[in-house]
C-alpha positions in Angstrom: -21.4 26.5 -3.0 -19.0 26.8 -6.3 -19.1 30.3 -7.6 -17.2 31.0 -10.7 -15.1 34.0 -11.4 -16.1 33.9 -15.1 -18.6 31.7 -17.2 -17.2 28.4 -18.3 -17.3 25.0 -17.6 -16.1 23.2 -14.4 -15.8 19.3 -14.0 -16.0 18.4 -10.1 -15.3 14.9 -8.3 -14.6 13.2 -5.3 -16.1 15.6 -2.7 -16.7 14.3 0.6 -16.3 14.3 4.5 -14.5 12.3 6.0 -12.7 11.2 9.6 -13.1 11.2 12.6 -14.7 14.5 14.4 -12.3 16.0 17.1 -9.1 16.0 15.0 -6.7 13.0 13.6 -8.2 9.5 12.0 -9.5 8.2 15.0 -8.5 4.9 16.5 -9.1 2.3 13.9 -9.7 -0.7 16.4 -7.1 -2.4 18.7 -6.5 -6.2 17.0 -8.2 -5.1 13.3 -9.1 -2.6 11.6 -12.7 -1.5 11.8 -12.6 1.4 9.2 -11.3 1.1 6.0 -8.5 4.2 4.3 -9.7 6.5 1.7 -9.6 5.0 -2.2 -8.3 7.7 -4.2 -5.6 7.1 -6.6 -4.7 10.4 -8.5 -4.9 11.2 -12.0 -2.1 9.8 -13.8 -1.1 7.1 -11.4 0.4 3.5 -12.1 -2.1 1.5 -9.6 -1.0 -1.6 -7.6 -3.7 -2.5 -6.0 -6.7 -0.7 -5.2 -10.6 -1.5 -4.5 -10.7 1.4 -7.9 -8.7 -1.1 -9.6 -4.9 -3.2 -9.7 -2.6 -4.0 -12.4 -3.4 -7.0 -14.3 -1.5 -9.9 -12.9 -1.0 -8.6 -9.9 -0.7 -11.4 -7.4 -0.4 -10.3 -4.3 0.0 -13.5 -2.1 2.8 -15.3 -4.3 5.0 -18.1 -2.0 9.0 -16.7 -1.8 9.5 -20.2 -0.3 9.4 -17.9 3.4 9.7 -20.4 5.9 7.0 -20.0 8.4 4.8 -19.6 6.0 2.7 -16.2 6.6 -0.8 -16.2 6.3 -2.3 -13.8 4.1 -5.6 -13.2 2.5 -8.2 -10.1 1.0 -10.3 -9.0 3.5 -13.2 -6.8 3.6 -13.5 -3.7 6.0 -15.8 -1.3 6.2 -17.1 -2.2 2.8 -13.4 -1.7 1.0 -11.4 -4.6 -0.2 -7.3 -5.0 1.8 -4.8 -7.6 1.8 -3.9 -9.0 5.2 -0.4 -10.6 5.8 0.0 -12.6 9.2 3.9 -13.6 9.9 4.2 -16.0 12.6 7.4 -15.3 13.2 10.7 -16.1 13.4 12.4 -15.9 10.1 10.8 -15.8 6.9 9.6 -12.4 7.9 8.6 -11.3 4.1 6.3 -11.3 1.9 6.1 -9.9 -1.8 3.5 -8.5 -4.3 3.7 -9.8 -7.8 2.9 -8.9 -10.8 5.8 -9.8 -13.2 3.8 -10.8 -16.0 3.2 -7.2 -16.4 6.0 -5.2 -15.6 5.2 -0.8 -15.0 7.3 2.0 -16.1 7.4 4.4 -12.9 10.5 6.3 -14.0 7.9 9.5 -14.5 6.2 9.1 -11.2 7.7 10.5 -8.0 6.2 8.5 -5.3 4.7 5.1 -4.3 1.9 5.1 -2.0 0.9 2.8 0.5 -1.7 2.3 3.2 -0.8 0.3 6.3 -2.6 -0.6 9.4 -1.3 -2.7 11.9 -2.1 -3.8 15.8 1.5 -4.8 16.3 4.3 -3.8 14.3 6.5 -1.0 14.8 7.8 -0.4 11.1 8.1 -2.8 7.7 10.5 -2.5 5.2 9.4 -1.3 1.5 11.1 -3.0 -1.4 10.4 -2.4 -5.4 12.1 -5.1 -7.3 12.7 -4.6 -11.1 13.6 -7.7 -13.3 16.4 -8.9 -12.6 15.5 -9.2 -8.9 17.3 -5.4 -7.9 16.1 -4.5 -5.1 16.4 -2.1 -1.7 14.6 -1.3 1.1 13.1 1.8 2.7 11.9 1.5 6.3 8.9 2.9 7.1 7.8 4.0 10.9 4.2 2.7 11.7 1.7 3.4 14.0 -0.4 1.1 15.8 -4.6 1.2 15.6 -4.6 3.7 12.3 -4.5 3.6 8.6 -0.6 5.5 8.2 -0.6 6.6 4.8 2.5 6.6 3.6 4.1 8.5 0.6 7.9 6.9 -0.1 10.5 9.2 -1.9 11.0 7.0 -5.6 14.3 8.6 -5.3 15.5 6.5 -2.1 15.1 3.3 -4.6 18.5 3.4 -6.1 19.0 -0.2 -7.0 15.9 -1.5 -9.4 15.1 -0.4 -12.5 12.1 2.2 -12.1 10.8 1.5 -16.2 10.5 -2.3 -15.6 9.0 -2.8 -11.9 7.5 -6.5 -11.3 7.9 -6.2 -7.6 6.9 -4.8 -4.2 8.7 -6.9 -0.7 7.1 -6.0 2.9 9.8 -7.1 5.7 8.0 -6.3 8.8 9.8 -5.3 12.0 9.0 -8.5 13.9 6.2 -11.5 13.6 2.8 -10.0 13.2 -0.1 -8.4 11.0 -0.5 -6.1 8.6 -3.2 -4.6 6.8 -2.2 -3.1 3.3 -4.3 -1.1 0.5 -4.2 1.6 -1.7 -0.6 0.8 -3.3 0.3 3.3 -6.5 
């Protein structure tokens, strides 16, 4: 029930219910994800890579030359489109996002977001690299069996150039998977 204080007009969007009952997101699955994270990318944001859309270029499976290879692919869960990366493990634990052909201007934005689900890995480093390959990394603390959503400070990205990113660089915490989505 919306009940205004005055007439007018009042645009309204994106209403709806949504995890688990009983508190928290609810366990996600054990080995993969069997629900899928919440697509809403806020007004005004520069989107990665999204099911509601990704910049154009984007590739987010190029090969760094990481040695294993890691196996990566888009998956479908729960009706909503993720990347999975698999890193066998050892060395060569990386993987990037690319879209260089196409560089974005985030010095207005505040914060990247990220969703990450994983049945194994206990954190994975961030990177956004700006041309000129700059570059450093902000670890982030995962927890198994949920979608974490994760909100990364732009601020703690001293090195690249925030009006010319081409880049994002996932170094997880050992050999493993991770499920990744929503990234603006």
């Amino acid at each position: 029930k919306l009940e205004p204080n005055a007439p007018g007009t009042l645009y309204v969007d994106n209403i709806y219910f949504w995890g688990t009952a009983g508190g928290g997101g609810g366990n996600c699955g054990t080995t993969a994800p069997t629900c899928a994270p919440t697509t809403i990318t806020p007004a005004g944001s520069v989107t990665i890579y999204s099911d509601a859309a990704s910049v154009p270029g984007l590739d987010p499976f190029p090969n760094w030359g990481q040695s294993p290879p890691v196996t990566s692919s888009e998956v479908t869960i729960a009706g909503n489109k993720s990347l999975q990366y698999v890193w066998a493990g050892p060395g060569g634990l990386y993987q990037g996002i690319d879209w260089a052909s196409n560089p974005v201007d985030v010095s207005a934005k505040g914060k990247l977001h990220i969703d990450f689900w994983t049945p194994d890995l206990a954190s994975v480093k961030v990177s956004i690299i700006s041309t000129g390959a700059l570059e450093n990394a902000v670890t982030q603390v995962l927890t198994t069996g949920n979608w974490n959503s994760v909100d990364i400070d732009l601020s703690n990205y001293s090195v690249p150039n925030l009006a010319a990113i081409i880049q994002i660089k996932l170094e997880p915490s050992s050999a493993g998977t991770l499920y990744v989505d929503n990234i603006y």
